[in-house]
C-alpha positions in Angstrom: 142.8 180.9 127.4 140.0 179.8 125.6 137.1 177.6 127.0 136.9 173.7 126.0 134.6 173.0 123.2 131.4 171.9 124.6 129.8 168.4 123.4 127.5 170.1 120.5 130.5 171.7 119.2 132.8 168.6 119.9 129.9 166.9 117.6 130.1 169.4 115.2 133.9 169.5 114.6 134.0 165.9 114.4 131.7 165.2 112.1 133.3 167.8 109.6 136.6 166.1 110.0 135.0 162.8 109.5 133.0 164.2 106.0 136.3 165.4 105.5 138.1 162.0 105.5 135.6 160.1 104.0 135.8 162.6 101.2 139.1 160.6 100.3 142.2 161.7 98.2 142.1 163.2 95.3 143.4 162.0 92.1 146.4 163.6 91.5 146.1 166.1 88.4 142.2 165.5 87.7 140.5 167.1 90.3 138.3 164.2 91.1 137.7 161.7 93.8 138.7 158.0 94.1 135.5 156.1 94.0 135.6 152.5 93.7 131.9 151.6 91.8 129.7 148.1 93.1 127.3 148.0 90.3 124.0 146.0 91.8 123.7 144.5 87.8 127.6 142.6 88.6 126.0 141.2 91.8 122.8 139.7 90.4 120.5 142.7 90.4 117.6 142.6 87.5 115.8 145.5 88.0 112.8 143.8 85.9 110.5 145.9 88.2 109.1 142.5 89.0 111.2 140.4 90.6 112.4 141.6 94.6 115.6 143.0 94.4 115.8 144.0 97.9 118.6 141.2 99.3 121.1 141.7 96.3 121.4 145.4 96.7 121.2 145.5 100.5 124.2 142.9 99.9 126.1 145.6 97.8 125.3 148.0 100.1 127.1 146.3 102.6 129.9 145.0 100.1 130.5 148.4 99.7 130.8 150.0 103.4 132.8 147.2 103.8 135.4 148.1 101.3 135.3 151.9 102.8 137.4 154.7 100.2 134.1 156.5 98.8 132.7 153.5 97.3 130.0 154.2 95.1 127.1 151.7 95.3 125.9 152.1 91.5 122.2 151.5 89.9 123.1 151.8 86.1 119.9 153.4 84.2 117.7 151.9 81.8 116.0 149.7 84.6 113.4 149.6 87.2 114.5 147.6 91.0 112.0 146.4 92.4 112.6 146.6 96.3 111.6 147.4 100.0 113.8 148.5 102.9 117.4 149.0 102.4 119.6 150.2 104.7 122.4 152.5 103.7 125.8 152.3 105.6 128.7 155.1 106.5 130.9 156.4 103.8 129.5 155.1 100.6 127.6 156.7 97.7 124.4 155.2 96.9 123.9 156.7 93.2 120.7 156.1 91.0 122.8 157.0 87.2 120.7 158.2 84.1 117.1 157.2 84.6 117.3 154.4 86.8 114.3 153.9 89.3 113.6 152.5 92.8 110.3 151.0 92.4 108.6 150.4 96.2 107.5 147.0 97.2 103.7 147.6 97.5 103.9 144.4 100.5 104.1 145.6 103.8 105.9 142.5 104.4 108.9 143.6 103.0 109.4 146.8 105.3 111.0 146.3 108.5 111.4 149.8 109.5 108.9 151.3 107.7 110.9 153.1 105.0 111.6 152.5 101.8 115.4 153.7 102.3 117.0 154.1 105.9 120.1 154.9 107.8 121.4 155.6 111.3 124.2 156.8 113.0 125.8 157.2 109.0 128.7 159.4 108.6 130.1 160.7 104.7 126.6 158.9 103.5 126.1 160.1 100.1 122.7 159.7 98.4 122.7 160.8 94.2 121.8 160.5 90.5 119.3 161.9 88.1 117.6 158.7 88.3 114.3 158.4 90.6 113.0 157.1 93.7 109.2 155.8 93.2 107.0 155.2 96.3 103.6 154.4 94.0 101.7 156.6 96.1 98.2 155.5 94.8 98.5 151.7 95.6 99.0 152.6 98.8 95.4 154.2 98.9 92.1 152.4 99.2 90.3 154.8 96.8 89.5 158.6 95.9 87.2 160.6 98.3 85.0 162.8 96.3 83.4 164.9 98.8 87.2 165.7 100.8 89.3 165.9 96.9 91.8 164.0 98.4 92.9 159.7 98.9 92.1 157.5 101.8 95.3 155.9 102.6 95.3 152.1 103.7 96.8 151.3 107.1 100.2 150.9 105.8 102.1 153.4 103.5 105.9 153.7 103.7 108.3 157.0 104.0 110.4 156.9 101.2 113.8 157.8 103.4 114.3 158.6 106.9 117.5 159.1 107.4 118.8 159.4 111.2 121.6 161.0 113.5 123.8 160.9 110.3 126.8 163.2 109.6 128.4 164.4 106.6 125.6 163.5 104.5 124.6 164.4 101.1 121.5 164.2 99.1 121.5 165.1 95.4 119.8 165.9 92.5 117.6 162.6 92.3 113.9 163.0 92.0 111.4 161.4 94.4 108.2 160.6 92.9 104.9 160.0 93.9 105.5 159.5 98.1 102.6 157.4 99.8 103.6 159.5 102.9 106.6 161.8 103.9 109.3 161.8 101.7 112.8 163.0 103.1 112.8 163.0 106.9 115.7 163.8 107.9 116.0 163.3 112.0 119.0 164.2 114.2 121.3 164.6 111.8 124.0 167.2 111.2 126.3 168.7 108.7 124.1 168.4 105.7 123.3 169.4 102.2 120.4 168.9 100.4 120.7 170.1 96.6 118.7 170.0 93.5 116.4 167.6 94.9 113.0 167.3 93.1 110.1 166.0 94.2 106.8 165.1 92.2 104.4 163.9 94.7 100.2 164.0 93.8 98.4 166.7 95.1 95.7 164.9 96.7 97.8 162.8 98.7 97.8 163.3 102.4 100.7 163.7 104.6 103.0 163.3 102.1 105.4 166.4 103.0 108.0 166.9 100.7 111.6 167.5 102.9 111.2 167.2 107.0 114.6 168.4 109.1 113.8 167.0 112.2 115.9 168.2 115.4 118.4 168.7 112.9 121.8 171.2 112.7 123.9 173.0 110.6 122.0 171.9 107.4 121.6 173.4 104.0 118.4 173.1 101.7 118.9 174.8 98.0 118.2 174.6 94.4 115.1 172.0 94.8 111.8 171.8 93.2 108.9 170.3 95.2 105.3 169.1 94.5 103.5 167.6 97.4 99.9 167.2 98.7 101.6 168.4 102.4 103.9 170.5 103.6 106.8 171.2 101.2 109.8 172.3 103.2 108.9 171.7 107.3 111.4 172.1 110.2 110.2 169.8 112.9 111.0 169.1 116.5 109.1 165.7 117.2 108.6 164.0 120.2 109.6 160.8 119.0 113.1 162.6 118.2 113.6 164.8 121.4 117.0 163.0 122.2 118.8 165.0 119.7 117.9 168.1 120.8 116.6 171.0 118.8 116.6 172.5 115.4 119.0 175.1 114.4 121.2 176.7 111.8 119.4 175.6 108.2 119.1 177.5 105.7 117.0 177.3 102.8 117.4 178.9 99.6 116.5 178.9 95.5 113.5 176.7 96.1 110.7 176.3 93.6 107.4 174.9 95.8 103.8 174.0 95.4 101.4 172.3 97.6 98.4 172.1 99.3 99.3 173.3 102.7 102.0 174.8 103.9 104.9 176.2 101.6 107.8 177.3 103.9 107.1 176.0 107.8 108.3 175.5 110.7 106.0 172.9 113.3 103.8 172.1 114.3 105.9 169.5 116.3 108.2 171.9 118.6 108.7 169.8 121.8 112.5 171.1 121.6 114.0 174.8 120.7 113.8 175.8 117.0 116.3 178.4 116.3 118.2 180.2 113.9 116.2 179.2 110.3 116.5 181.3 107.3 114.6 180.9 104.0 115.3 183.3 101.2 115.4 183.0 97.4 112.4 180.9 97.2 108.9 180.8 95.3 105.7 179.3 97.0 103.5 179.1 93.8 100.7 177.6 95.3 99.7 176.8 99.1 97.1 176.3 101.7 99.1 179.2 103.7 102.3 181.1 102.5 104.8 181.4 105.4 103.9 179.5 108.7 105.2 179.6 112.4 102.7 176.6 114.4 104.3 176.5 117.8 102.1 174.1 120.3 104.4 172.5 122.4 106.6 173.3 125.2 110.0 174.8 122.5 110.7 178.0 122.2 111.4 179.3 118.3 113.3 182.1 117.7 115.8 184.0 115.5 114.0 183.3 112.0 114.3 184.9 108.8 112.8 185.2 106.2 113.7 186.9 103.1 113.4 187.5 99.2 109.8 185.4 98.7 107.1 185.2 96.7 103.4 182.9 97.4 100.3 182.6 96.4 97.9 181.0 99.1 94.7 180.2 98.6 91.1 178.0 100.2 91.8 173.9 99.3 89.0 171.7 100.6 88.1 171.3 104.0 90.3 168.5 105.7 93.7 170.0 104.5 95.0 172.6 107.3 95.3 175.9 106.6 92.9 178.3 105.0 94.3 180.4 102.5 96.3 182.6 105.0 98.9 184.3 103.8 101.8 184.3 106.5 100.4 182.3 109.7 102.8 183.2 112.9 100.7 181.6 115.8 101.8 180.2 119.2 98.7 178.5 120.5 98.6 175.5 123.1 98.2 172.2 121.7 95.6 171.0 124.7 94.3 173.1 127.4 97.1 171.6 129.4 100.3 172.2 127.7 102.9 174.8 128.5 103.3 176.6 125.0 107.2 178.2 124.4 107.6 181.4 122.9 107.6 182.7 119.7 110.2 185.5 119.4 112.6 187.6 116.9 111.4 187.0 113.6 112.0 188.8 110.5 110.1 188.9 107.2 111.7 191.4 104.6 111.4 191.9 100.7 108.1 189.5 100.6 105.5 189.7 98.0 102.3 187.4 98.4 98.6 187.1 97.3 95.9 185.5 99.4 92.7 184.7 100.3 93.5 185.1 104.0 94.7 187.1 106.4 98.2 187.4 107.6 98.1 186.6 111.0 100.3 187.2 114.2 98.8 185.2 116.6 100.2 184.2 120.0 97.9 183.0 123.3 97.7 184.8 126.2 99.9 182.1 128.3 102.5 182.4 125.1 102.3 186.2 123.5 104.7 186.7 120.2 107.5 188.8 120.4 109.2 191.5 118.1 107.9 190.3 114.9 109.7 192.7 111.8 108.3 192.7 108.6 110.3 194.8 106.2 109.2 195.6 102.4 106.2 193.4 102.3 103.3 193.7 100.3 100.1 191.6 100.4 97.4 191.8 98.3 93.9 190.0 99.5 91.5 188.6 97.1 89.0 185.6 96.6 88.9 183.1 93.3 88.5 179.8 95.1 85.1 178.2 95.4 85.4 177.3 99.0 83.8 179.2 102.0 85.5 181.6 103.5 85.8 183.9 107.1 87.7 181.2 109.0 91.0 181.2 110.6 92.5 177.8 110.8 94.2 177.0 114.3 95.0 173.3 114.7 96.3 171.7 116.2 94.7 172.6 119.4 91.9 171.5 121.7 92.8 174.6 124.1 90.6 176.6 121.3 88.3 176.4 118.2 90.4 174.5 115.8 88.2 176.3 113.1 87.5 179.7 114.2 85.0 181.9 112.3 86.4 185.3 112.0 86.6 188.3 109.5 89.0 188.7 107.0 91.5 191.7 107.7 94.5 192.0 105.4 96.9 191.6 108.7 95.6 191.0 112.1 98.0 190.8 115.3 96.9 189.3 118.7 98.4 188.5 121.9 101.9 190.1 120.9 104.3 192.6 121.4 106.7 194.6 119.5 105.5 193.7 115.8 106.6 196.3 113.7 105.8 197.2 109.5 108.5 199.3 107.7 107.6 200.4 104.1 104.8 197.8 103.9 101.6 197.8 101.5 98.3 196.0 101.6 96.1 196.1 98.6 92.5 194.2 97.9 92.0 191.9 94.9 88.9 192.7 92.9 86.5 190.0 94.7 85.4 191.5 98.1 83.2 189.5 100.1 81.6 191.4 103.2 83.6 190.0 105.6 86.8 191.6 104.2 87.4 194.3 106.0 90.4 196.7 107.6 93.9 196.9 106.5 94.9 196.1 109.9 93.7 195.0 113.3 94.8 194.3 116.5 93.9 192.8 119.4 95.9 192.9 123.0 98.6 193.8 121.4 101.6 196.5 122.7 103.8 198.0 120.6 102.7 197.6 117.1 104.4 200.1 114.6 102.3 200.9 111.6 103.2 204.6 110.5 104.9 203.4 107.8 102.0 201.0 106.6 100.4 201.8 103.5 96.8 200.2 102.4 93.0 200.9 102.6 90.4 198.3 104.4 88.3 196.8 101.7 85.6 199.0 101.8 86.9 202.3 102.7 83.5 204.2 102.7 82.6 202.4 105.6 85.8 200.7 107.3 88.6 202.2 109.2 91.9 201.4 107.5 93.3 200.6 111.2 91.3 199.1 114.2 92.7 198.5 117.4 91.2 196.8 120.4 
């Protein structure tokens, strides 16, 4: 006799029969869905990108959750609306058709919750259109700092959708543009796709990550194209969020990225478990690091893939985080006081990457790493950047140097066990400063299998290719 679901699963399968229903009938003989439209232009809506549209269309909104049967809560194109927050509601559509805009209120006034759009506890919400979703990142900045390359945000900048223990949900193919901070933070929820989403957010604009699963399940991430000052594509397990639980079973896939941190990530927020993550099929065409694991809190990550990638990661100047390093896998207390999880069963195969850092595998000694594979990867090491260099970049932590000066092997491993390289190359760029140095080099570390690890150090007349401590 099999065992009664448990409540995850009991979530799970509800909320797939509840997508399910919402998805409504379909039209006999056409192969297409019954949705009822509420254009915002019937109900008063100008989209002047002047006057506040806000009340009409959170009227429609509700109008159209109301009325239930995949209603479709319709922006036509050709016009600019002009609005704070809006809250979206179960089982509708909210669709942004042609090249229709959602221009953000640059008054603080007009956002309650601090986001431009919002939901919670949603179930069959459907967010869509090839129109775009503008949060005006630069009037939300007091003014260009030379000497950092990057904007000074004012005190107040809105998300541009944070979207929260919803169900069923759906978010595609409309472009967000120019986010003042994070774009897409998706927290708690479950049963989700995210497709063909772009993003075209400034370079030099703090914190303005591009798509954030927070203590999220069962999700899918594919087919989207993201340019962000921050982290592209981050799962997170915030504190603020810890009553959902952790984050497990995404995927991410076919994903075109660039950035100036990190590319693929997963942290540094990890107050819950993180498991089960895979990323394949994706580019990383320019980053502060390539793939990163930043576990400083009291989760445990494990069972993460990834697969099929390509980066380049490279210096950016000094207050973004990272420095250039290729892969970053670290598990390092955030203050001399926390418990750090572990950091086990990853698995890095058919990877191809050029940096101007070292690939790190990096655990503590309260919280070493645990059988790390990396199959078919080549890395090849090189410096164009004008930035200074010899620096390994470990924040956030206080329980360390947050900046720690260091050579610049091709891979180093510390505090870990069972890290293993099958069929793996390391090669060196033709820009060797002196601090380059050996193809590989460990510190307290058990178990590490290299024999099949093929690379010189960067000056082979004078370097081992392999040092061990």
């Amino acid at each position: 006799m099999k065992n009664p679901p448990n409540r995850r699963e009991a979530l799970r399968a509800g909320a797939m029969l509840t997508a399910s229903l919402l998805a409504g009938p379909l039209v006999r003989g056409q192969g297409t869905r019954v949705i009822r439209d509420f254009n915002v232009r019937d109900y008063g809506a100008l989209g002047d990108s002047r006057t506040l549209d806000t009340a009409v269309i959170q009227r429609v909104i509700d109008t159209a959750a109301a009325a239930g049967g995949r209603a479709r809560v319709l922006l036509p194109g050709g016009k600019r609306y002009l609005c704070g927050s809006l809250q979206l509601r179960s089982g509708i559509e909210f669709h942004l058709a042609d090249d229709a805009e959602l221009l953000a209120s640059t008054d603080p006034a007009h956002y309650p919750n601090r986001a431009l759009l919002a939901a919670t506890d949603a179930f069959g919400l459907r967010l869509t259109g090839t129109g775009r979703i503008n949060g005006r990142s630069r009037e939300f900045m007091t003014h260009f700092d030379e000497k950092d390359e990057w904007w000074r945000p004012k005190e107040f900048r809105p998300r541009l959708a944070v979207l929260t223990g919803c169900q069923g949900l759906e978010v595609r193919d409309v472009t967000f543009f120019e986010a003042p901070s994070w774009t897409l933070h998706l927290v708690g929820c479950c049963s989700t796709l995210v497709d063909g989403v772009k993003i075209r957010n400034q370079l030099d604009v703090p914190n303005c990550d591009g798509i954030d699963p927070d203590h999220c399940h069962d999700m899918e991430i594919r087919n989207c194209d993201i340019r962000c000052g921050d982290d592209a594509i981050v799962i997170k397990a915030t504190r603020a969020g810890a009553a959902y639980g952790g984050s497990e079973n995404i995927v991410v896939k076919d994903c075109v990225l660039e950035t100036q941190d990190s590319g693929l990530k997963i942290g540094t927020e990890t107050v819950a478990d993180i498991r089960r993550i895979r990323f394949e099929r994706c580019e990383i065409k320019s980053g502060c690091r390539g793939l990163t694991i930043q576990l400083r809190d009291e989760g445990n990550v494990s069972d993460i893939e990834f697969k099929d990638i390509r980066f380049t990661a490279r210096y950016h100047s000094a207050p973004w985080w990272g420095r250039g390093e290729g892969i970053s896998f670290t598990a390092i207390p955030r203050t001399p006081e926390t418990k750090v999880g572990i950091l086990s069963d990853v698995r890095v195969t058919d990877v191809t990457g050029r940096a101007e850092n070292t690939m790190r595998i990096s655990g503590s000694p309260g919280s070493r790493i645990r059988n790390v594979r990396f199959q078919n990867v080549a890395l090849s090491l090189d410096r164009w950047t004008k930035y200074p260099g010899g620096v390994w970049d470990n924040r956030p932590t206080t329980a360390m140097h947050a900046l720690e000066p260091h050579a610049t092997p091709a891979i180093h491993v510390r505090h870990a066990d069972g890290v293993a390289f099958r069929d793996c190359r390391v090669d060196w760029g033709p820009n060797r400063p002196e601090y380059f140095t050996h193809a590989l080099e460990t510190v307290d570390a058990t178990g590490v299998d290299a024999a099949s690890l093929r690379g010189e150090s960067a000056f082979p007349a004078r370097l081992p290719a392999m040092k061990f401590h």
